[in-house]
C-alpha positions, 0 to 999 in steps of 0.5 A: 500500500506504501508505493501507492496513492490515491488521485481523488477528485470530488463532486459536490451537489450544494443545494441554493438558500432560495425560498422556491425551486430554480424553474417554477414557484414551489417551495424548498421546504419539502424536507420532511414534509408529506410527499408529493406537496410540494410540486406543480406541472413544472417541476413534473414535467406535464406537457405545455409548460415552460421553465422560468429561471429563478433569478435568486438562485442564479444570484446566490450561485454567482455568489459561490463561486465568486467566494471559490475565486472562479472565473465567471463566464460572460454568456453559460448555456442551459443543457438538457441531460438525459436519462431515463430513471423514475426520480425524473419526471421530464426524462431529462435534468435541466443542467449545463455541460459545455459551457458552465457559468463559472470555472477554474477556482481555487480554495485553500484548507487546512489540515490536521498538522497545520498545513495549508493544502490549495485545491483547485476547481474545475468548474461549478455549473448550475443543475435541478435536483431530481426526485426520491425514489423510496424503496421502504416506508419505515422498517417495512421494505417494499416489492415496489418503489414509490417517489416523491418529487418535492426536492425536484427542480430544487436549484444545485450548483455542483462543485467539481475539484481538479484531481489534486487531492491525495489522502482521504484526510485531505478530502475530509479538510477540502469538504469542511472548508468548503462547506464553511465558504458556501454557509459564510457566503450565504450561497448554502445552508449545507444541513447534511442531515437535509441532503443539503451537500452531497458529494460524489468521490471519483478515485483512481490508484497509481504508484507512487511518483507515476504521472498517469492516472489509474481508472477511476471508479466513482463513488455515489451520493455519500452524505457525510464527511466520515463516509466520504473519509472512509468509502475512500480508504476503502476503495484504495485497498480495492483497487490496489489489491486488483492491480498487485494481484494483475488485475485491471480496474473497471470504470464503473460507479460503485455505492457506498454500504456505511454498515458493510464498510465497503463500496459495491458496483452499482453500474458501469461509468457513464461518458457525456455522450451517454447522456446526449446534452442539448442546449435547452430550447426553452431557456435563453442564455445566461448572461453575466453582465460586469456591473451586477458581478461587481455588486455581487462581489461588493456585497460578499461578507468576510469569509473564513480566512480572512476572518481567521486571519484578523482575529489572529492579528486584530485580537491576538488570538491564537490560530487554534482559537481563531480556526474553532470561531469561525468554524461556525459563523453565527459563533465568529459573528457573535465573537466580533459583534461582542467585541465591539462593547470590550476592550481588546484585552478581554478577547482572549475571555471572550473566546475561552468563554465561547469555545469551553462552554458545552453547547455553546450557541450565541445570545445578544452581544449586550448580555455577552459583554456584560458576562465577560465583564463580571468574570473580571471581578465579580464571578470566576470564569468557570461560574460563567460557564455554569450559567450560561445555559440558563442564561441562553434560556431565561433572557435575563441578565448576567448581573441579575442572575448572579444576583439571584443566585448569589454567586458574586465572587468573593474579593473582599482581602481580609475574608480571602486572607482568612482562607489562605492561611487555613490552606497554608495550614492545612496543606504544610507540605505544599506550603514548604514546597512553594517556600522552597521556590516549586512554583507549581505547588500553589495548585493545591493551595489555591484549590484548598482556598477553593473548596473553602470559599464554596468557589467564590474566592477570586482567583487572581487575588488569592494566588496574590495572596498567597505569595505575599503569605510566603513570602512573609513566611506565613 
């Protein structure tokens, strides 16, 4: 396996923000809904009718790939794929093939040890969602199939890699940080539990050093990153197993069976012409006039590393913190929004506070600041953190709940003097250890004054005083 690598390319299905499908009026919110609700004579291909393009979708499209550093075409023509399967309703899909909106991007991701690996784009092209085909209701399976056509004519764009990438550790970080450009751009919501991202994997093997390219086998509708991840791993032993053994790789699309561990062949690989693309009779070209692309790209918002980069330099966090807030951009924007009420030194609070709290999710900037102001003096960090759910929950201030709950901590220098030489006293060993100059013994010393307040102690101001008591020879 040593003297192998792996050549992969991906294919992503993003399905567009919009409110209605790309071709007719009916919602996008068929996710979970009942069957077969969501739909109208467009979108199932009744005869007589015509597609109208959705102008907000092909916005939001423009809008990815100008945050992927793509190179829009000036004039993209709509085709008709064709294929006769029972999800689609017109024997055709509604796509683009020879000349895509947009092409030749570039998104850079990082890996696990740091690393910075560039990918490029090949191309992102605007497409219509088919239907579902459902083979089971529940756990009951069915001798049929039915379908449900609410997701079709949905807006996708499909998101298609150069074959740069070598590791299935690579693929996994290519998908995070395009997930993270696409829900920052506004172009995506990306819910994977909604089908929102789906990815189609086309790997090939070749030995290591090799310049040609292996057959490639192509992996169909993986659904999360951890599949991806592994259908990928999977798939290389197969092929490199087929070749040391003499045999030769088919090209053929295989699916991926996430209990078996393994991908199966579904078919053989398809070529273009297999499909025979026309251009759409009933769409006209789409024209990508230079003032509308520039206010598009005027009106982009900071994307993830750009924000990285300026929490790291602008507030001096550090690149792990910067990289964990923008992971999620209702965090980031609550961390910059919050700011704005601090100072810059209570970053580094701010964050700590954000990223340690378990299931941390964003209140109003105002409450934040002022919890981030009372972990100064008036409560320690880690009681902040205890209330901060039912802070998220009950609308009330920090201040009153500290309040109510009597959770000030206590800086009052005589009580805290009082604690101090109680754990001096009971803890001699620590006690010689700090005298003897073993800085790390003020640990139990601290936790002793801890345990005596009932966690009310400041923590800064007993580490002070208990140096000043050693030093004193207390």
């Amino acid at each position: 396996m040593a003297e192998y690598e792996m050549v992969i390319g991906l294919e992503v299905h993003c399905q567009l923000a919009t409110k209605t499908k790309l071709f007719c009026g009916c919602a996008t919110d068929g996710f979970g809904a009942v069957a077969n609700t969501r739909v109208c004579p467009v979108c199932t291909g009744q005869p007589g009718v015509l597609p109208v393009l959705n102008k907000r979708a092909v916005e939001l499209a423009f809008q990815a790939a100008l945050a992927l550093d793509c190179k829009l075409a000036d004039v993209s023509i709509f085709a008709r794929k064709n294929y006769f399967y029972p999800d689609l309703p017109k024997a055709y899909q509604i796509s683009q093939y020879e000349q895509p909106f947009s092409q030749h991007g570039r998104l850079e991701c990082r890996l696990k040890d740091g690393a910075a690996k560039v990918v490029r784009i090949h191309r992102i092209h605007l497409e219509e969602d088919a239907g579902k085909l459902l083979h089971a209701i529940g756990s009951e399976e069915l001798d049929h199939s039915l379908v449900d056509f609410n997701r079709g004519g949905t807006p996708l764009i499909e998101i298609v890699s150069e074959p740069d990438i070598r590791v299935s550790d690579e693929a996994y970080a290519y998908l995070t940080a395009l997930r993270e450009v696409l829900i920052y751009s506004g172009a995506s919501r990306c819910d994977l539990e909604k089908g929102e991202m789906r990815c189609d994997a086309n790997i090939s093997v070749r030995l290591k050093g090799a310049e040609k390219f292996g057959t490639r086998a192509e992996i169909k509708n993986l659904n999360s990153f951890k599949n991806v991840k592994d259908a990928l791993e999977y798939e290389f032993r197969r092929q490199v197993e087929i070749v040391e053994s003499g045999g030769k790789v088919v090209q053929e699309t295989r699916l991926w069976n996430a209990e078996k561990m393994a991908t199966f062949s579904m078919r053989s690989k398809e070529e273009a012409h297999d499909y025979r693309y026309f251009p759409d009779p009933d769409l006209v070209p789409l024209e990508a006039k230079p003032a509308w692309v520039a206010a598009l790209k005027a009106g982009l918002p900071e994307l993830p590393a750009a924000r990285r980069a300026r929490l790291t330099s602008e507030f001096r966090l550090s690149s792990y913190d910067a990289e964990v807030l923008t992971s999620k951009k209702e965090v980031a924007d609550s961390f910059l929004e919050t700011m704005k009420l601090l100072a810059p030194e209570d970053a580094k609070a701010l964050a700590n506070l954000m990223l340690n709290t378990a299931d941390f999710s964003p209140i109003d900037a105002p409450r934040m600041a002022e919890l981030v102001t009372l972990t100064r003096r008036v409560i320690t960090v880690n009681k902040a953190k205890e209330l901060y759910p039912e802070l998220r929950a009950s609308g009330k201030s920090p201040k009153t709940l500290v309040e109510e709950k009597g959770l000030a901590q206590v800086s009052d220098e005589g009580q805290l003097r009082e604690w101090v030489k109680a754990a001096l006293a009971a803890n001699p060993q620590a006690a010689a250890d700090l005298r003897g100059g073993k800085e790390r013994a003020i640990g139990s010393i601290v936790g002793a004054v801890m345990k005596l307040s009932k966690g009310k102690a400041n923590p800064g101001l007993v580490n002070k005083l208990i140096k000043e008591a050693v030093n004193a020879g207390a």
